[in-house]
C-alpha positions, 0 to 999 in steps of 0.5 A, a space after each residue: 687082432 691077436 687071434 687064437 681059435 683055443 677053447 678059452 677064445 672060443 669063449 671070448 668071442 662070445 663075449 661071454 663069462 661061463 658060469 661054473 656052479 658044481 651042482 650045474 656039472 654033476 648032471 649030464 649035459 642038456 644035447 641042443 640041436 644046431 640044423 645045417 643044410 646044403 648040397 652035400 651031393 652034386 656038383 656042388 657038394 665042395 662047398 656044403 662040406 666046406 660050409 658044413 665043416 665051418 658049423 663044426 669047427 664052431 660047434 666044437 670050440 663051444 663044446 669044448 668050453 663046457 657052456 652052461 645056458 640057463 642054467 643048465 650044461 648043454 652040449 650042441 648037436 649037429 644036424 646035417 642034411 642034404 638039400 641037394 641045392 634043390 628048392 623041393 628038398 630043400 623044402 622038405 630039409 627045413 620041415 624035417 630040421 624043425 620037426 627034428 627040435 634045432 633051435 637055429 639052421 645054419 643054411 641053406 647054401 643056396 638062395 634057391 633053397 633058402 627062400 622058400 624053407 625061410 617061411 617053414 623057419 620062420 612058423 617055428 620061430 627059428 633063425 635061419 642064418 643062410 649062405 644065401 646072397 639073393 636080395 629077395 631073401 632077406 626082403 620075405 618080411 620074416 623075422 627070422 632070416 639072417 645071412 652070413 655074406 654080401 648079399 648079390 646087389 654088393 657082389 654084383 654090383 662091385 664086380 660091374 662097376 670095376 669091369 667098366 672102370 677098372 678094365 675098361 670093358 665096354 661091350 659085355 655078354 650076359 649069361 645066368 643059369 636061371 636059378 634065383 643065386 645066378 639071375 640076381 646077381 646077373 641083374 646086378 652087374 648088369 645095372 651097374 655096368 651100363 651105369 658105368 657105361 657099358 652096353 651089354 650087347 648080347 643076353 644069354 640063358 642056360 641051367 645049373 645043369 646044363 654042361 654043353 655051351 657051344 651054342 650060345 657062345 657061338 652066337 656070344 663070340 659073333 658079338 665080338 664082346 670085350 668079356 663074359 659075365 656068368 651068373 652061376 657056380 663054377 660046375 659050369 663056368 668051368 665046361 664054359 670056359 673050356 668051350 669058349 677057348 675051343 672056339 677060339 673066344 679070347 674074351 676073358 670070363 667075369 663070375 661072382 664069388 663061386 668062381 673063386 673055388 681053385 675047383 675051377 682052376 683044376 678044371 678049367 686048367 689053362 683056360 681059367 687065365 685071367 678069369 675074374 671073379 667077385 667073392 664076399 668079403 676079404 681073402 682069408 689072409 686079410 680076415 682079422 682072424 683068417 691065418 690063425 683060423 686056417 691053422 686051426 682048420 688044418 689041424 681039425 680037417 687035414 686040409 685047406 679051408 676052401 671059402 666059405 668055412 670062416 663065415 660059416 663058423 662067425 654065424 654060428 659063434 654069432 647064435 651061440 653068443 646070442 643064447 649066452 646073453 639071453 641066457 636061453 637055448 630057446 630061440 623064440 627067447 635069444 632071437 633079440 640077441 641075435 638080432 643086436 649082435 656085434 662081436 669080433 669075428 674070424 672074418 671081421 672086427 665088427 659082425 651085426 646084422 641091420 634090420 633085415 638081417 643082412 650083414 652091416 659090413 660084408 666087403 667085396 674082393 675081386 680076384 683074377 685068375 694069374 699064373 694058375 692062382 686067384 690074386 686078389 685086385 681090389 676089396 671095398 666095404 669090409 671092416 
């Protein structure tokens, strides 16, 4: 796939012919409402800017083709806001963005926040397009909820499978931080592992907030485990991986797709060698899109794309091809069409959504941590 992120691509993403009717663009452009929301402070500000900056990039290629819908020129808005990846914002987020008029969110990041603003979403009738991989999100009953990655069952899974098969590691501890991401997909790996024939020999519990691990990985390394799952972001399997060097546990550290961040490397140093980690789809230079897309994030940002930023921009182009079928910026009117999506991506040949809203193709790659650098092992279920 000869992939160029020009304006005129921009267009032919969207599978779409733009109308050019004079009377159409002597009238001032009709400004509609794109929401966004995700940590944009905290630990995990990194990727809500990454995530964010992929909604942009998107918000602007379309802008840039001057889309005329129903009629009418229309110019998208962004309307970023910061839930701080904390369920009682993120509450408070979602009402705001729908009092605010957004016709779709792009959001949240984290399935904590996302699960219960889809409710909120879904009374208002506007699609919520979420970072989220938590089964339960997609499974609320809403028709309302779309997800832009794997969700944990894939991811989880994937990654339990292959540290048995793969590594042969046949005695595992367990660590999650609680939240409904890091408990999810710890349940995951966990069901997989012990079908592949593990025995998970300790199960430990901390916080997305927590930054002191010594106690639990002392009783971790009196198990004499062959490796560490942690469910959770690398905010703290970082600090996790420091302690565990510290006192001396060898056993390497197994994580889901937000270990994947080089924040962790930087962190972590030489302690992150050999880390694995399981991230949704394939590794940006397999994408079908994913070289020319790096490109035209560089050019627009002035710096690398970090993960999430291609997908982020695939489910936005998927809501702005939706209301260029349907013909409408009304989002009770081109939900039909978002739901019967199916276009070329960045991130894949075929993005559409199956009846709960997840993505019929999501892919798995597995990497670890070699030399200093993330190295991809092995990716299953993409297209």
């Amino acid at each position: 796939m000869n992939f160029r992120l020009t304006p005129l691509s921009a267009a032919m993403i969207l599978g779409a012919t733009l109308t050019s009717a004079p009377s159409a663009f002597a009238a001032s452009p009709v400004n509609v409402q794109i929401g966004f929301a995700a940590p944009l402070t905290g630990g995990q500000a990194h990727y809500g800017a990454d995530f964010r900056s992929g909604v942009q990039l998107a918000i602007d290629d379309m802008n840039a083709t001057n889309p005329v819908i129903g009629g009418k020129p229309v110019h998208f808005v962004l309307d970023a806001q910061d839930d701080q990846a904390d369920p009682r914002t993120g509450t408070t987020v979602a009402q705001k963005l729908v009092d605010d008029g957004v016709v779709a969110v792009i959001g949240h990041y984290n399935s904590g926040t996302s699960i219960p603003a889809a409710p909120i979403y879904a009374k208002a009738g506007i699609p919520e397009i979420a970072m989220a991989t938590a089964p339960t999100y997609t499974r609320l009953g809403l028709p309302t909820t779309f997800r832009l990655l794997t969700s944990d069952t894939q991811l989880g899974s994937v990654l339990g499978d292959y540290a048995v098969k793969g590594l042969k590691f046949k005695r595992l501890a367990i660590v999650d931080d609680r939240t409904a991401y890091g408990q999810g997909v710890a349940e995951e790996f966990t069901k997989a592992a012990k079908a592949a024939g593990a025995t998970i020999v300790d199960q430990e519990y901390t916080t997305d907030k927590a930054v002191d691990f010594r106690s639990i990985l002392t009783k971790i390394k009196a198990a004499n485990v062959d490796a560490v799952f942690y469910g959770g972001a690398d905010t703290q399997a970082a600090p996790m991986l420091k302690q565990m060097r510290s006192l001396a546990i060898k056993s390497p550290l197994l994580g889901p797709d937000m270990l994947q961040s080089d924040n962790l490397i930087k962190v972590a140093g030489d302690a992150s060698e050999g880390t694995l980690a399981a991230s949704e789809g394939a590794p940006l230079s397999q994408m079908p899109g994913g070289k020319a897309f790096a490109e035209h994030y560089k050019a627009r940002f002035n710096q690398p794309v970090e993960l999430y930023a291609p997908y982020a921009y695939d489910g936005t182009m998927a809501v702005f091809n939706a209301m260029k079928k349907a013909n409408s910026t009304d989002p009770h009117v081109f939900i039909t069409a978002l739901k019967a999506t199916n276009m070329k991506g960045v991130t894949t040949s075929e993005l559409s959504y199956d009846q709960y809203g997840d993505l019929k193709y999501g892919g798995v790659t597995v990497y670890k941590v070699t030399d200093g650098k993330w190295v991809p092992l092995q990716t299953v279920g993409t297209k």
